[in-house]
C-alpha positions as CSV (number, residue, x, y, z in Angstrom):
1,X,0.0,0.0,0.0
2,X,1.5,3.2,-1.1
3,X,1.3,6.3,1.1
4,X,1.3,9.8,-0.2
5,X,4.8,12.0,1.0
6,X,1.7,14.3,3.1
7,X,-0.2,11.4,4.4
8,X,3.5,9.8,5.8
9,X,4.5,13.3,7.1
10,X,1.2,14.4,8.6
11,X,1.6,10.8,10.5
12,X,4.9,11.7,11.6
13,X,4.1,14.7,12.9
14,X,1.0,12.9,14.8
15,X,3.6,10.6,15.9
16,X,6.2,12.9,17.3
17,X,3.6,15.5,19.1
18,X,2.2,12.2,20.5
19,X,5.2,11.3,22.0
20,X,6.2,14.6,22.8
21,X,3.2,15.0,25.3
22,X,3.9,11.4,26.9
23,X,7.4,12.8,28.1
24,X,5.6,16.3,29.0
25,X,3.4,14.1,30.8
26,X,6.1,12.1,32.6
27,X,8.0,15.3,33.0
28,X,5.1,16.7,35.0
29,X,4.5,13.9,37.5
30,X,8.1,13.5,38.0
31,X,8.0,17.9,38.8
32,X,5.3,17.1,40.8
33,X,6.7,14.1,42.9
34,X,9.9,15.8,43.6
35,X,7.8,18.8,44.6
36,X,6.1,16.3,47.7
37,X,9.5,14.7,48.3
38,X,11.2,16.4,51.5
39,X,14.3,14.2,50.3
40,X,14.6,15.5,46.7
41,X,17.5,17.1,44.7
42,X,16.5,20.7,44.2
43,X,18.5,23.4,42.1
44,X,20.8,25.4,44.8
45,X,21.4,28.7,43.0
46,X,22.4,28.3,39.2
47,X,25.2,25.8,39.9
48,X,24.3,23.4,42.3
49,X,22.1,20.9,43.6
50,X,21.3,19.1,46.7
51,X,18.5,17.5,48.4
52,X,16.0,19.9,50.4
53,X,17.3,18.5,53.5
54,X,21.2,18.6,55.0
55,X,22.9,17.3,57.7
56,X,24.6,20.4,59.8
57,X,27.6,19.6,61.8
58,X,28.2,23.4,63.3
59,X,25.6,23.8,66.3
60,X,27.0,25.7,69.2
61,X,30.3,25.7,67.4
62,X,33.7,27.4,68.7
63,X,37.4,26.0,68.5
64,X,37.0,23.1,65.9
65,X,34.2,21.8,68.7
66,X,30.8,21.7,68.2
67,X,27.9,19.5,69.6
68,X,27.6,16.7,67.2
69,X,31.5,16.7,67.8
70,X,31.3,16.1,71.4
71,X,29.0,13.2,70.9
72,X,32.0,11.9,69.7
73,X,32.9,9.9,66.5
74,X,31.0,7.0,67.2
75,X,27.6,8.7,67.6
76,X,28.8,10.8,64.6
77,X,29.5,8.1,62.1
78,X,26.3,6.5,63.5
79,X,23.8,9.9,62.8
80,X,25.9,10.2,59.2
81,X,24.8,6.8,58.3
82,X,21.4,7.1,58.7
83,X,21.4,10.2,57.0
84,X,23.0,8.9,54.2
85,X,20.6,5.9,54.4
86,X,17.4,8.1,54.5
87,X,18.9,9.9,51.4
88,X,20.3,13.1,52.8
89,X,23.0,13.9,50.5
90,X,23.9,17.6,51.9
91,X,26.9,17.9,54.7
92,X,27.7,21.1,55.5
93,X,30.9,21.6,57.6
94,X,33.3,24.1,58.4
95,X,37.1,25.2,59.4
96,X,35.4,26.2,62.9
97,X,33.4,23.4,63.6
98,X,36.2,20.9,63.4
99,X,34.3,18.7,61.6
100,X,36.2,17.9,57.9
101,X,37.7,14.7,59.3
102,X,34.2,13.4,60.8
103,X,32.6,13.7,57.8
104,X,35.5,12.9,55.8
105,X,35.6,9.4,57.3
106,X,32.1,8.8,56.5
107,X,32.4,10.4,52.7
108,X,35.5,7.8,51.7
109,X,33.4,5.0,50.1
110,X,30.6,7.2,48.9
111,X,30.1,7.9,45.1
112,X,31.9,11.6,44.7
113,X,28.5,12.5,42.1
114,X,26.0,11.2,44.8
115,X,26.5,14.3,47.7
116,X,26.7,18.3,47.8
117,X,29.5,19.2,50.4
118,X,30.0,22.7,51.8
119,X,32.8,24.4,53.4
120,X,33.5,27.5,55.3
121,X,36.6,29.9,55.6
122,X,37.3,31.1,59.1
123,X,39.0,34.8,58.8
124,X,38.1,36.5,62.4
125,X,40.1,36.6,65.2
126,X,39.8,33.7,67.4
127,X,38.0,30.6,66.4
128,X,40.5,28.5,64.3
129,X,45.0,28.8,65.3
130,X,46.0,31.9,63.3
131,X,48.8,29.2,61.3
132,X,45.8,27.7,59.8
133,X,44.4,31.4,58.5
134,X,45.7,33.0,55.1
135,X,44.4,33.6,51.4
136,X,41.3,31.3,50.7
137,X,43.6,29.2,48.0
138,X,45.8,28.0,51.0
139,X,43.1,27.9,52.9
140,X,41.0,25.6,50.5
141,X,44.1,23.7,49.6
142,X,44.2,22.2,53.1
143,X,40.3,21.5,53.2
144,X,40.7,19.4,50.1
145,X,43.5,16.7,51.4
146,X,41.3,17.5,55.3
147,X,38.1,16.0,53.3
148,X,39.6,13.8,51.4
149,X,38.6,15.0,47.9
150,X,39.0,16.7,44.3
151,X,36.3,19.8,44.9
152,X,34.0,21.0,47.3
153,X,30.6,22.0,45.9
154,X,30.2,25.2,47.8
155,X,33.0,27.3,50.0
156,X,31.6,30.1,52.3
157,X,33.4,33.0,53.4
158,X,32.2,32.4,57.4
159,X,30.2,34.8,59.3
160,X,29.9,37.6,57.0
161,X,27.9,40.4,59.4
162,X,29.4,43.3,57.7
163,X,27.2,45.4,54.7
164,X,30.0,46.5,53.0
165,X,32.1,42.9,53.0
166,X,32.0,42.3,49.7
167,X,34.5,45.6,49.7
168,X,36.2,43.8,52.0
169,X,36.7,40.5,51.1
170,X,37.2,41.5,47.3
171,X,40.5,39.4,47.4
172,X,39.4,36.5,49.3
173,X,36.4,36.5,46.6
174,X,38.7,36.9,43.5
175,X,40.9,34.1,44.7
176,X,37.9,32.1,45.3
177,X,36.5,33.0,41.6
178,X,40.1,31.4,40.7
179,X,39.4,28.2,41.9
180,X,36.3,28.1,40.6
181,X,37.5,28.2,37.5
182,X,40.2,25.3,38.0
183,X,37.3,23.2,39.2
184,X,38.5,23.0,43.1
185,X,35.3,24.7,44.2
186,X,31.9,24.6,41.9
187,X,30.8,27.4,43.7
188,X,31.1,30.4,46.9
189,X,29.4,32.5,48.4
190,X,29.2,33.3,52.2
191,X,27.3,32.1,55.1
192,X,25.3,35.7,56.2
193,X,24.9,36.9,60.0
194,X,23.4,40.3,59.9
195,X,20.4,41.8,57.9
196,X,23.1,44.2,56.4
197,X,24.9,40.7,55.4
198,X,22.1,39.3,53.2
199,X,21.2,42.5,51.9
200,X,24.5,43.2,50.4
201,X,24.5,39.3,49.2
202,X,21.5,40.3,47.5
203,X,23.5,42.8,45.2
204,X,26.7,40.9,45.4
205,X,26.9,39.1,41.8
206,X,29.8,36.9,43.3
207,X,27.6,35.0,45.2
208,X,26.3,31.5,44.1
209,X,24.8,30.6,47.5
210,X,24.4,31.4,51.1
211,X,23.8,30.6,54.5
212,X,20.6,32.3,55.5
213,X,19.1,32.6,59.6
214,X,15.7,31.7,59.0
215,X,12.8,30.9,61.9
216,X,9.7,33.0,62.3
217,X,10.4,33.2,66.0
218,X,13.5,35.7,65.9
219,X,15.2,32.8,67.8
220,X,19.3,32.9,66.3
221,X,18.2,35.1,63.5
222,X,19.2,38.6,62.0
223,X,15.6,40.4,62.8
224,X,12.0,39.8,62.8
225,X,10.3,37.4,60.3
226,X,8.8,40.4,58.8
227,X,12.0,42.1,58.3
228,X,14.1,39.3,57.2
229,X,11.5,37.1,54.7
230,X,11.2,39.7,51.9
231,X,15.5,39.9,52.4
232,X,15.5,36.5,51.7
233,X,13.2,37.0,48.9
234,X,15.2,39.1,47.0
235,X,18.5,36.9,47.1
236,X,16.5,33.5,45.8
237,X,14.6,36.0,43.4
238,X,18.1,37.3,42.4
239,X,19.3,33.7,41.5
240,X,21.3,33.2,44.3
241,X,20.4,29.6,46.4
242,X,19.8,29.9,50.0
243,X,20.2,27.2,52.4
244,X,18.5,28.0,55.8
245,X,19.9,27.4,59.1
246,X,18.7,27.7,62.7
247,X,15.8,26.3,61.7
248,X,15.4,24.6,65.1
249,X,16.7,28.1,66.5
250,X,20.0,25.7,67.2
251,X,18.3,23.7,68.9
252,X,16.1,25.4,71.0
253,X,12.9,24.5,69.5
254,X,13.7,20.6,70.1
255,X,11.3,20.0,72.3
256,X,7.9,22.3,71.5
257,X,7.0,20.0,68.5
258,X,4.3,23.5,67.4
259,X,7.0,25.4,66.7
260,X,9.0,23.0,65.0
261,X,6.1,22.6,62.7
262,X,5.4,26.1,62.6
263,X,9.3,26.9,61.7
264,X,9.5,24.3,59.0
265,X,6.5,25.9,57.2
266,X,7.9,29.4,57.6
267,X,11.1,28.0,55.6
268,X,8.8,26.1,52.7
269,X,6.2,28.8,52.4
270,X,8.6,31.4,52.0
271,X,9.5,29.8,48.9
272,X,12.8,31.7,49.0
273,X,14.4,28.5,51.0
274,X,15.9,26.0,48.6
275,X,17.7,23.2,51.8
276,X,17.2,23.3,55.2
277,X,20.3,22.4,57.5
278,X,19.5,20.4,60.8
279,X,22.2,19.7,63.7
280,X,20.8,16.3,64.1
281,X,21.8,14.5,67.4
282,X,19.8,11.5,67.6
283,X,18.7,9.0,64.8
284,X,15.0,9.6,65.6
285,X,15.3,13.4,64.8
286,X,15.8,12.3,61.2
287,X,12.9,10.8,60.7
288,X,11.0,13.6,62.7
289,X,12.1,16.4,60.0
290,X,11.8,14.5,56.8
291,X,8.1,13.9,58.0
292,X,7.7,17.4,59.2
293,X,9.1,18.6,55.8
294,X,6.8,16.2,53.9
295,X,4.0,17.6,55.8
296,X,4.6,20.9,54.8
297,X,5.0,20.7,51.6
298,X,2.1,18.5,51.1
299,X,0.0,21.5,53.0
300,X,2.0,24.1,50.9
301,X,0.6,21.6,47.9
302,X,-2.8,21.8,48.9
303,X,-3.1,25.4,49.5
304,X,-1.7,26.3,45.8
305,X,-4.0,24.3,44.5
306,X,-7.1,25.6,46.5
């Protein structure tokens, strides 16, 4: 049976618009699964991703100690595993915390591809010994062989409160901007503890991501909700990724389960939070924030749909 050229071409057409709606169609449940998953890998800025939810390792952190350093490495490796096995694949350490070689130990056998690590450069007086201070490409040289690996996904310039640091970290930046481009970093930015901080993040093209106080309680944060949210706004809306910390108001919300609920919706409602960073202590504390997290986004879900 012959077919005419237009008849064959008309069917193709058919064919290929067909086909293109099935992977539309997949496409959309797949957008619309990860968008209920508290566990899945969401764009971080314009060079990253990581899942929504990330292991911190900094809470009440001063001297290369901090709390889940204290537990010691046993209870450490033991909260990294089940993070790892519940599919958290953000670890966010730091120079201050003391915490490279924790995590380090528990990164060795892992898939390089399968986690988003982040780092932080301690500058201020005090905090780290001043021998283990300088330019950010010693700096990040040593956090490479301390972690155990090629690049770090995202390096922080630590504890920026300042509204004019980007005038004054100009060199630590550029150096930073160096390595980005010889692949040792795949991105920076800096981890924000004022309101004057973020707003002059918000401005700051150098900044891929940052570190962002968030809690509607004004409980470890940089001012009021109300102050701070439309802040926050303006970096995500300005392409930057934000990762949200004191979520828990470092711990301080552990135990009033209300406002836990009622911080973890703040965060996902804003829409302006891309990954939430948790000091986990105990195994159980896991599973209490990825269901938290999946409960509000399924009520975030709900109420965009009416």
């Amino acid at each position: 049976m012959k077919i005419k050229r237009r008849e064959f071409l008309g069917a193709a057409m058919a064919g290929a618009t067909a086909a293109g709606s099935a992977v539309d169609a997949i496409a959309a449940t797949a957008n619309k699964a990860d968008a209920l998953d508290p566990l899945a890998m969401v764009p971080l800025g314009k060079e990253l991703k990581a899942t929504r939810i990330g292991l911190g390792t900094g809470m009440k952190a001063w001297e290369r100690v901090s709390d889940q350093i204290r537990l010691g490495q046993k209870h450490f490796d033991k909260i990294f595993r089940y993070c790892y096995e519940r599919g958290i694949r953000l670890f966010d350490v730091a120079d201050l915390y003391g915490t490279h070689s924790y995590i380090a130990r528990n990164l060795k056998d892992k898939p390089r591809e399968s986690y988003t690590l982040t780092s932080k450069i301690w500058w201020r007086k005090g905090g780290v010994p001043d021998a283990d201070k300088g330019d950010a490409d010693v700096v990040v040289k040593r956090f490479l062989k301390e972690l155990k690996t090629d690049y770090i996904d995202l390096v922080h310039l630590h504890c920026m409160t300042s509204p004019t640091w980007p005038k004054e970290q100009r060199r630590q930046m550029d150096i930073l901007e160096d390595l980005k481009q010889k692949g040792l970093i795949r991105a920076h930015g800096c981890s924000c503890h004022s309101l004057g901080a973020i707003e002059a993040a918000v401005k700051e093209p150098w900044v891929d991501a940052a570190n962002i106080r968030i809690n509607p309680f004004h409980t470890k944060t940089d001012g009021k909700a109300e102050k701070i949210l439309p802040v926050i706004k303006n970096l995500h809306a300005a392409g930057k990724g934000v990762i949200g910390m004191k979520i828990i108001g470092e711990g301080q919300f552990k135990d009033d389960t209300q406002k836990i609920d009622d911080s973890v919706q703040f965060a996902v409602d804003s829409g302006a939070v891309d990954c939430m960073i948790v000091g986990f202590e105990q195994t159980w504390q896991v599973d209490d924030i990825i269901a938290r997290v999946k409960k509000a986004l399924v009520k975030k879900g709900k109420q965009q749909t009416g």
